[in-house]
C-alpha positions as CSV (number, residue, x, y, z in Angstrom):
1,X,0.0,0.0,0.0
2,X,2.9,2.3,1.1
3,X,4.6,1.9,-2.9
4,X,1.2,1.7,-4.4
5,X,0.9,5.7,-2.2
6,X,4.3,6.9,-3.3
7,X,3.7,5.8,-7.3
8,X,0.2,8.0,-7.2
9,X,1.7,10.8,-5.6
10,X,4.9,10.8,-8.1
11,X,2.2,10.8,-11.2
12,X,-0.2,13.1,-9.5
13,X,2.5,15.7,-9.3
14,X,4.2,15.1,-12.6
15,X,0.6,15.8,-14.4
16,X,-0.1,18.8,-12.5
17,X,0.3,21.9,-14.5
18,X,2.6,24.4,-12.7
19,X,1.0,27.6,-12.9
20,X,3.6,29.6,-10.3
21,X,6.3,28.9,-12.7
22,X,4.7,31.3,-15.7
23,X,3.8,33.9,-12.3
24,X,0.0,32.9,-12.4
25,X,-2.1,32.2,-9.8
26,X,-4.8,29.5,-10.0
27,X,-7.1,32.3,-8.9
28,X,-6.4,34.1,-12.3
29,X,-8.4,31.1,-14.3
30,X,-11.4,29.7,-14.2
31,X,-11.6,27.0,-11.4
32,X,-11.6,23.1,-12.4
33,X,-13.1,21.7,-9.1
34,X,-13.5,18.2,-8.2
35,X,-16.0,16.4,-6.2
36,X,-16.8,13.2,-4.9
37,X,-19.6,12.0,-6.6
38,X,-20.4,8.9,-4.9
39,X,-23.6,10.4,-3.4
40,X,-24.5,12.5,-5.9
41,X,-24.5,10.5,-8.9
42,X,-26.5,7.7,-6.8
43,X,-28.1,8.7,-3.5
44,X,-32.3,9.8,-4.1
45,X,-31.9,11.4,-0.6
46,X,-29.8,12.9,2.0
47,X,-26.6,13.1,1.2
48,X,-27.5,12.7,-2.7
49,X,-29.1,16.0,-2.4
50,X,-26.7,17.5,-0.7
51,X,-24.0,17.3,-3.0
52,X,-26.3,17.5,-6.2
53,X,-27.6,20.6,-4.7
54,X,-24.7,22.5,-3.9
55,X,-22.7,21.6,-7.1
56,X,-25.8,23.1,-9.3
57,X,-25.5,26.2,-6.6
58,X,-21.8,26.5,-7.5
59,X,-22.8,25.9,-11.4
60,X,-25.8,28.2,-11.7
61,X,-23.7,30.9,-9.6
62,X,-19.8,30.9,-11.0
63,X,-21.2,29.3,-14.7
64,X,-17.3,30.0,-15.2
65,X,-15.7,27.2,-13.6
66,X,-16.1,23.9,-14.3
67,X,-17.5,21.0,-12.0
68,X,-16.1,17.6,-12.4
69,X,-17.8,14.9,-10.7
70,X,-16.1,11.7,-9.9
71,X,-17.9,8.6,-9.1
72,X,-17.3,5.0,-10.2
73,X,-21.1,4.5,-11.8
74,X,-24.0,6.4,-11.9
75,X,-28.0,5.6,-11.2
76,X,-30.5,6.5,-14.1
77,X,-33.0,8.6,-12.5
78,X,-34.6,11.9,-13.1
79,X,-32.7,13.9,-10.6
80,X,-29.6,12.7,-11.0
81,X,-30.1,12.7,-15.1
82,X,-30.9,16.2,-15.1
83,X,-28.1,17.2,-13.0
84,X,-25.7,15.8,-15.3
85,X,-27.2,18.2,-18.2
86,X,-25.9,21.0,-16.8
87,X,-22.9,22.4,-19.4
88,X,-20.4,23.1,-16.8
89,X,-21.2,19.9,-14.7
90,X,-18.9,17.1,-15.8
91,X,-19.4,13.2,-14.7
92,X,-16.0,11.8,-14.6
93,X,-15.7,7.7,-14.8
94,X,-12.1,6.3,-13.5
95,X,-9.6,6.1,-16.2
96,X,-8.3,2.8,-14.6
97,X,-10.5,2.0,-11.9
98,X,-10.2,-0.8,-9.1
99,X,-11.3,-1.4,-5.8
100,X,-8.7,1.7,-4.3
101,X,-9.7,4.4,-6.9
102,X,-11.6,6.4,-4.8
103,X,-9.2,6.3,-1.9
104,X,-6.0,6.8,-3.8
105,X,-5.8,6.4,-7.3
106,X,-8.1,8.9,-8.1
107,X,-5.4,11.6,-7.5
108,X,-4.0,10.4,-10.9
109,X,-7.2,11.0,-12.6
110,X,-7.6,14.9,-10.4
111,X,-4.4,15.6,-11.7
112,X,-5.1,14.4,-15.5
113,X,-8.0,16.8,-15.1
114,X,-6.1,19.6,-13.6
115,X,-8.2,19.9,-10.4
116,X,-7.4,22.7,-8.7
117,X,-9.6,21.4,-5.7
118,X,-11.1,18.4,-4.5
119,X,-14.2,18.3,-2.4
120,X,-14.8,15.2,-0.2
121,X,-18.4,16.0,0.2
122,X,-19.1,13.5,3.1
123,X,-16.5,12.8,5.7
124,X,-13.8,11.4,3.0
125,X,-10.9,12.5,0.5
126,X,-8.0,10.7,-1.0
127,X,-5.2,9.2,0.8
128,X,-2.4,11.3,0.1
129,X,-4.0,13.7,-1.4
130,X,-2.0,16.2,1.0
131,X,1.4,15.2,-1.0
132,X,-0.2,16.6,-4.2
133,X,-0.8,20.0,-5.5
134,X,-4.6,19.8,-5.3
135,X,-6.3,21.5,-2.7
136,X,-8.7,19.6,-0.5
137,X,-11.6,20.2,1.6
138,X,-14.2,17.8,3.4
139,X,-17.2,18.3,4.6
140,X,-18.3,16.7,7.9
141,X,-21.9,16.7,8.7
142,X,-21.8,15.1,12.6
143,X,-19.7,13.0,14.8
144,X,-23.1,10.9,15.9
145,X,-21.4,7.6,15.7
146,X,-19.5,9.0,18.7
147,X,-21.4,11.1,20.6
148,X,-24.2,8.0,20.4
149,X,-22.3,4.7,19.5
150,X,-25.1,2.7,20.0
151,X,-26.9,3.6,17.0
152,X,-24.2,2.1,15.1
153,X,-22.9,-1.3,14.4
154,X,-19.1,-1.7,15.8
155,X,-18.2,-2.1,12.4
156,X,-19.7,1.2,10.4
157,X,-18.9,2.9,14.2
158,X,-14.8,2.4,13.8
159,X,-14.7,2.7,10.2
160,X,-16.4,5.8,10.5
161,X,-14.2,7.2,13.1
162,X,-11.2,6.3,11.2
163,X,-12.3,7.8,7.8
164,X,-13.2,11.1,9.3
165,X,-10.4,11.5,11.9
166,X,-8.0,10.8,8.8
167,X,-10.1,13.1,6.7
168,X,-9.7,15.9,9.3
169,X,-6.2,15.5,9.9
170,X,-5.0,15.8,5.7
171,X,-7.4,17.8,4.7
172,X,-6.2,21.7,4.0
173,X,-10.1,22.6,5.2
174,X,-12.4,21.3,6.8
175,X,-16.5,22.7,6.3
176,X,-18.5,22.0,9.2
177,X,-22.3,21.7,8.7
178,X,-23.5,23.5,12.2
179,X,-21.6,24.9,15.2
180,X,-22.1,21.9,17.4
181,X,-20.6,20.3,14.6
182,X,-17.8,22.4,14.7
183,X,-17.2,22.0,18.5
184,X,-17.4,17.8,18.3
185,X,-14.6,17.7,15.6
186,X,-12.4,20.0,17.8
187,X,-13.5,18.0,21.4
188,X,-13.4,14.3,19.6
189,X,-10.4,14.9,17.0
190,X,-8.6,17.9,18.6
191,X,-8.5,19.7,15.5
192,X,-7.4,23.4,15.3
193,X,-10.9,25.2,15.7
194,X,-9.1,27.5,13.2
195,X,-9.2,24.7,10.5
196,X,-13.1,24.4,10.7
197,X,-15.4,26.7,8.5
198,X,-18.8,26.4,9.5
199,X,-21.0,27.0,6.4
200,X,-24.5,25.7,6.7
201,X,-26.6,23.9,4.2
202,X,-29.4,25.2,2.6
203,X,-32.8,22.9,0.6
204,X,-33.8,22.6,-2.7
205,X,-35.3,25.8,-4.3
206,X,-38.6,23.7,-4.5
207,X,-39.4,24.6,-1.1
208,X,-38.9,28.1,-1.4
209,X,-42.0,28.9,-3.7
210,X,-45.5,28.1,-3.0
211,X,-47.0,25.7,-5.0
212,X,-50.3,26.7,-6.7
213,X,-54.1,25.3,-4.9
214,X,-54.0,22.9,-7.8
215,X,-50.7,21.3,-7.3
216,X,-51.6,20.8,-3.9
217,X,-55.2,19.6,-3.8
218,X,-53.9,16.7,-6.2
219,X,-50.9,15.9,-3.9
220,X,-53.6,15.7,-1.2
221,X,-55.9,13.4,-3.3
222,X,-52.8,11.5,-4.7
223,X,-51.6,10.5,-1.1
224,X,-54.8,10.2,0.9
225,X,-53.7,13.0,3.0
226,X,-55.8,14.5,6.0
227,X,-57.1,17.6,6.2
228,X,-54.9,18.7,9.3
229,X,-51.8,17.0,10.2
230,X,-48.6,17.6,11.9
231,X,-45.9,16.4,9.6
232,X,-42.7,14.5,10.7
233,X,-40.0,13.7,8.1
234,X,-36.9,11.3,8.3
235,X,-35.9,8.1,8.8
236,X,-37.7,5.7,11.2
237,X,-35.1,5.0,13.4
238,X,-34.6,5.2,17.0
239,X,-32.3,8.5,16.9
240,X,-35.0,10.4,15.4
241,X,-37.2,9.7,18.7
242,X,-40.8,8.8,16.4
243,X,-42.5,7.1,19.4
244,X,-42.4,10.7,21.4
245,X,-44.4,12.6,18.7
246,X,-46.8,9.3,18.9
247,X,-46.9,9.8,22.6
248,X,-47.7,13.5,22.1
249,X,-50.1,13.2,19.9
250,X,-52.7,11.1,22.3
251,X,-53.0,14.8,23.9
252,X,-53.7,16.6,20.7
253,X,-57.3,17.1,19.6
254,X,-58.5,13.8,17.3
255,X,-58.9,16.2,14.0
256,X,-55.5,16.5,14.2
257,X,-53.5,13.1,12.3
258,X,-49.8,12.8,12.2
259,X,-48.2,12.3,8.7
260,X,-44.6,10.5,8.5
261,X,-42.2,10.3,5.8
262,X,-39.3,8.0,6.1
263,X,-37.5,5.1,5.4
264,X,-38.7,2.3,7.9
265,X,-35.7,1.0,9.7
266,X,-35.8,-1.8,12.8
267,X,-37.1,1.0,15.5
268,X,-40.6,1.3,13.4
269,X,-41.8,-2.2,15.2
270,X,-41.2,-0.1,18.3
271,X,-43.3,2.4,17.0
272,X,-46.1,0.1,15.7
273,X,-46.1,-1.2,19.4
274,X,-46.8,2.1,20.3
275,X,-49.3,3.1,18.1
276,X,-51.1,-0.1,19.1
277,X,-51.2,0.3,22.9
278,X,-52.8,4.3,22.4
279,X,-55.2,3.5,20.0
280,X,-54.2,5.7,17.4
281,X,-53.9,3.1,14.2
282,X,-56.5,5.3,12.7
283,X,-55.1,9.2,13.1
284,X,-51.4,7.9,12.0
285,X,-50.1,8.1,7.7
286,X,-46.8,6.5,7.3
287,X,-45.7,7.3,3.5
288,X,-42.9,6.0,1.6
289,X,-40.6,6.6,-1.9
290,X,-42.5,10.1,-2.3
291,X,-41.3,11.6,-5.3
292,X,-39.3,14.6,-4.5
293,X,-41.1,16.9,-6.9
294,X,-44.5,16.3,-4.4
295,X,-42.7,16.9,-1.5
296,X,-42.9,20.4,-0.6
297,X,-46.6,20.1,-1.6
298,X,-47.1,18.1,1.4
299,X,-44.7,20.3,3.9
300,X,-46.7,23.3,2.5
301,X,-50.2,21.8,3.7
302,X,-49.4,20.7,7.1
303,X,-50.3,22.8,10.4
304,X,-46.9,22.1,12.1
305,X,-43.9,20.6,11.6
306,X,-42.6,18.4,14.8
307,X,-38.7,16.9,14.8
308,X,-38.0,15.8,18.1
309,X,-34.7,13.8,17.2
310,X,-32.3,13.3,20.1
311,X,-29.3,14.6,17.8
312,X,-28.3,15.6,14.1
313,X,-25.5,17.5,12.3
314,X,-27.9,20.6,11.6
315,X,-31.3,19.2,10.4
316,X,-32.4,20.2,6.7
317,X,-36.2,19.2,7.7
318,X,-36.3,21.9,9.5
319,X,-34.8,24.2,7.0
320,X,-37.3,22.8,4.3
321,X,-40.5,23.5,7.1
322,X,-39.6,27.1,7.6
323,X,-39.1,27.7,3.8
324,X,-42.4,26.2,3.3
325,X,-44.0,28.5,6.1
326,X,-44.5,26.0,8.3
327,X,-44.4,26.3,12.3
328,X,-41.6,24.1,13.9
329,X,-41.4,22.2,17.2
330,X,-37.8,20.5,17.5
331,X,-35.6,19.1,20.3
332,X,-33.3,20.2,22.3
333,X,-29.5,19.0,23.2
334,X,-27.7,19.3,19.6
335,X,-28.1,22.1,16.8
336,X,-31.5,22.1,15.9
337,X,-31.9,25.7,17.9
338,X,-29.5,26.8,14.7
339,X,-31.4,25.2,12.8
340,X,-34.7,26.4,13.5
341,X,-34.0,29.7,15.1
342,X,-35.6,31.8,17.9
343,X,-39.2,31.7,17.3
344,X,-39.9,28.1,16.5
345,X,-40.2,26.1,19.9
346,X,-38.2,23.4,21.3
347,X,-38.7,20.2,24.3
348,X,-36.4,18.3,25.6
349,X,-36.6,15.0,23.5
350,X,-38.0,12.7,26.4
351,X,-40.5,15.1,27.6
352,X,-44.2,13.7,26.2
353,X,-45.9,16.4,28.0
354,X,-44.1,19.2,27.1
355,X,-43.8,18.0,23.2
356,X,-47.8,17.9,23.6
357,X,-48.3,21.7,25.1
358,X,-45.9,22.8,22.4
359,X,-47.9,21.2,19.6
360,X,-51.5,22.4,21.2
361,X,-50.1,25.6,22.1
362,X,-49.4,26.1,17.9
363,X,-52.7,24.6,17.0
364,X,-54.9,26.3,19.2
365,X,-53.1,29.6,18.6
366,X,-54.0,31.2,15.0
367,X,-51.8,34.3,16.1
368,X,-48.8,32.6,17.2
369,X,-49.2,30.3,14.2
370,X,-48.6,33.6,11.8
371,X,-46.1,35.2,13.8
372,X,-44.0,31.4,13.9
373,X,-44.7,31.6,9.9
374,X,-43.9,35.1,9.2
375,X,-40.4,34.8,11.7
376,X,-39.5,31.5,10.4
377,X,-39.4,32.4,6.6
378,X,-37.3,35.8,8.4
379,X,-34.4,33.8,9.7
380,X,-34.2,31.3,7.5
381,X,-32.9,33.7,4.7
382,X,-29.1,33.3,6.8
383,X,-29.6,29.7,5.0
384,X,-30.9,30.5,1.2
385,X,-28.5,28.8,-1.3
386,X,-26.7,32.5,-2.8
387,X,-25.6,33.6,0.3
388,X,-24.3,29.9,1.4
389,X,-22.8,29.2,-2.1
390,X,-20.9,32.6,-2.1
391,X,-19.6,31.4,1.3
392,X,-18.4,28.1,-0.3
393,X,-16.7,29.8,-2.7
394,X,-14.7,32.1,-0.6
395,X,-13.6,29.2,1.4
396,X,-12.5,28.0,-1.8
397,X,-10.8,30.9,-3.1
398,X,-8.8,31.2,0.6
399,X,-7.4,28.4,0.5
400,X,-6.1,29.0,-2.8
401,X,-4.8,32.1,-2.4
């Protein structure tokens, strides 16, 4: 591994053009940037979003540069085809690729394309990329496998640890998602705080616009959906703390149903269990593989948006609520209070009784309702995609200046 290391460093830097000799600066040409493309040329969700999402930011808003995306296959579907039409978005195959491309001998293919920069867009860049003359910067989203282990295998738990400790420590910048973020890399890894760039995430435009009475009414007819619901979104898994809102909701008036949308991992038995012992099989719409066109349609209609998760990174769901105009309940105890800002409310994530006053104190409360609307849409500007893509490309420029 060690000579397989040295050999992709020696061609990495043999291919890379030079510029300092000729007295240029890189930040005199447009930028060839690199990304990892894992996620975003296969992922529906999450992380595919993510990095789809901010490369067409970086594309729509510096059309000058070019975006190379690197990833080892690609999925055929309509998000991710229509991404790739973009002119200045670029999906790169391996020129010899094995099971170590992406780890190491990708640097041969960054340098072939004369990537100035190399984005490890979740927790991951090349090994030895730091003996190169490409740039590098990772993004870490959360350190949850170690501040709550036992939501992970011992496996995923160690490999994860290693990746992103390794990640942290090579990486010329590192782009934290959130401020707690920020403050677990520096208290788990001991990184130099000054390292760390926090620079939030925003959501899809989609949510930003309402859609039009007609859209909606046949999103409502399409999925059967109540005519007052509180709306949870996410994965059902125990992290995300599901059985509390179905606690809650046994002290919220019975015109009021609960719509969830969300993979369903182990933890929904526990749920079902739950659901079963209060009696509330009937006021209770579990939805799955909604396509993400309808989506905002259904955040748009809902009377409150409840996210009592014991911990994330920063919590797009909540982004995507207040965009909508939706009021927001969250937990307390990670960095959902950046998230959601000063006027949406929060509980302590095993407190049933004070997640159900929060939630009746919204429903019962046309004014507050407004105001929660009306402030929401207010704070959440600090998170719309031109002010956090500019950000992302001063940390870029900085780091090659």
């Amino acid at each position: 591994m060690k000579a397989e290391s040295e050999k992709q460093i020696q061609k990495a830097e043999s291919l890379e053009l030079d510029q300092s000799s000729f007295g240029l600066s890189a930040l005199d040409f447009p930028l060839i940037i690199g990304f990892d493309g894992k996620r975003a040329a296969n992922n529906l969700t999450g992380l595919g979003n993510y990095s789809r999402s901010l490369i067409e930011h970086l594309a729509d808003q510096f059309p000058e540069n070019e975006y190379f995306v690197y990833a080892s296959k690609v999925k055929s579907a309509k998000q991710i085809d229509t991404f790739f039409k973009k002119s200045n978005i670029e999906f790169k195959l391996p020129q010899n690729g094995n099971f170590l491309w992406r780890s190491l001998n990708i640097l041969k293919d960054l340098a072939s394309d004369e990537v100035k920069i190399y984005h490890g867009l979740s927790h991951e860049i090349p090994f030895a990329i730091q003996h190169s003359r490409i740039k590098s910067v990772v993004t870490i989203h959360d350190l949850i496998f170690l501040r709550f282990p036992r939501y992970y295998k011992f496996i995923d738990r160690k490999i994860y640890d290693w990746k992103c400790k390794s990640a942290c420590k090579r990486a010329d910048k590192i782009i934290a998602i959130s401020e707690k973020t920020k403050a677990d890399i520096v208290e788990f890894y001991g990184t130099d705080p000054d390292k760390i760039e926090v620079i939030y995430q925003s959501c899809d435009d989609s949510f930003k616009t309402p859609f039009p009475q007609t859209t909606l009414s046949r999103i409502r007819a399409t999925y059967k959906l109540p005519d007052h619901y509180i709306l949870n979104v996410g994965t059902i898994e125990e992290r995300k703390n599901l059985k509390l809102l179905v606690q809650a909701l046994k002290g919220v008036a019975e015109e009021y149903k609960l719509v969830v949308i969300g993979k369903q991992a182990s933890y929904f038995k526990t749920v079902e269990k739950e659901i079963e012992k209060l009696g509330l099989r009937s006021r209770i719409v579990f939805l799955q593989n909604i396509p993400f066109a309808d989506l905002p349609g259904i955040y748009q209609m809902a009377k409150v948006f409840a996210y009592p998760s014991f911990y994330e990174g920063f919590g797009i769901p909540i982004i995507e609520a207040l965009f909508s105009q939706i009021p927001v309940i969250a937990a307390t105890g990670s960095c959902l209070e950046e998230a959601g800002g000063p006027k949406s409310l929060y509980v302590n994530p095993t407190d049933v009784d004070g997640l159900t006053a929060a939630l009746n104190k919204i429903l019962n409360n046309p004014s507050l309702q407004k105001e929660m609307k009306e402030k929401g849409l207010e704070f959440v500007q600090k998170f719309n995609s031109p002010l956090v893509t500019q950000q992302l490309m001063n940390c870029y420029r900085n780091i090659l200046s």
